[in-house]
N, C-alpha and C positions, 0 to 999 in steps of 0.2 A: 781634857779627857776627850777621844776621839771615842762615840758612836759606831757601832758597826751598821752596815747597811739594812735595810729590811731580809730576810731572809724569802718573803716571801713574790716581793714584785722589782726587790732591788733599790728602794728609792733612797738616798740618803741624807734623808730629812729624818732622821728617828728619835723621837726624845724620849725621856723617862719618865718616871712615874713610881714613886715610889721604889720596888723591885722590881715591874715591869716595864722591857724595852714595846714605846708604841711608833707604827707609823700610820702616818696624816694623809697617806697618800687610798693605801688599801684598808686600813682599820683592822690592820694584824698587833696581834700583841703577844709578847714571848719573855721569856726570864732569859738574860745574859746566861751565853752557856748553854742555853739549852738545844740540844741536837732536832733538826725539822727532818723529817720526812717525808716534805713537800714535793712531789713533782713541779717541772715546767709546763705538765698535762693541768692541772688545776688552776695554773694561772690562765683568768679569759683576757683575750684582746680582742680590741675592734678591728674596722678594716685598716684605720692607719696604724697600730701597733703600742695603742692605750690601753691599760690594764683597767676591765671593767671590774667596778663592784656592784652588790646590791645595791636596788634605791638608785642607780644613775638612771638620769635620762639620753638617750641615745635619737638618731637619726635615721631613718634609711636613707640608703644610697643607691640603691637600684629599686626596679620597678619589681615588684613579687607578685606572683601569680597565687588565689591562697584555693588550695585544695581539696576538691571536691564542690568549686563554685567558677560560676564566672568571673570575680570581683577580682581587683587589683590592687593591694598596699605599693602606691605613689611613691616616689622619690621624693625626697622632702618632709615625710609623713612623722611627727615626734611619737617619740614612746617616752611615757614617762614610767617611772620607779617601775626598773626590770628586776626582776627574780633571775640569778644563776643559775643552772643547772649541769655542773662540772662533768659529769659522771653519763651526760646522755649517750647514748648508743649509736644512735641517728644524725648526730653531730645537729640539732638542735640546742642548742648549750644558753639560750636566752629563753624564760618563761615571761610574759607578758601580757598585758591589757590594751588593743587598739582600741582607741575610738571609732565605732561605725561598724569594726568588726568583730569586737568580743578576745574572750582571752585565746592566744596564741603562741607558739612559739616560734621562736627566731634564731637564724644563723648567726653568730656573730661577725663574718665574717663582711655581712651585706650591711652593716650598721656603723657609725661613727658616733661615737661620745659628743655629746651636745655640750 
């Protein structure tokens, strides 16, 4: 019996559970059959084209200037267990906690999955 793919990131690692289809990859879970109304706008990725979830830790990769100060988040700098934010306006779509500089949010575009 062939698995259909995740509906929500693509991955085709999906296994069952009972009557729910899960994958390992985003920690989507859905009933075979069941119609998504997911956008490709809800799926986050990083700068190289990894689908983030909650709870990842991530890298920067460029140097960021943070606003309204002189300070700078480094290249190289970890963030650990980021918060989503699908739905921002400002294209800020990473809610976070820096070390050194408090909570923050981030583009996902300037980050890579660690």
């Amino acid at each position: 019996m062939s698995l259909p793919h995740c509906p929500k990131c693509q991955s085709e690692y999906t296994y069952q559970d009972g009557d729910l289809l899960i994958c390992p990859e985003c920690a989507n879970e859905w009933k075979e059959g069941e119609t998504h109304q997911d956008d490709a706008s809800t799926i986050i990725k990083d700068a190289n084209g990894n689908v983030l979830v909650d709870g990842d830790s991530v890298t920067v990769i460029k140097d960021l200037k943070v606003k309204g100060s002189s300070s700078v988040v480094k290249v190289g700098t970890k963030v650990k267990t980021i918060r989503l934010v699908p739905d921002a306006a400002d294209g800020h779509n990473i809610d976070c906690k820096i070390e050194g500089f408090g909570q923050m949010k981030l583009k996902s575009e300037f980050v890579k999955k660690a």
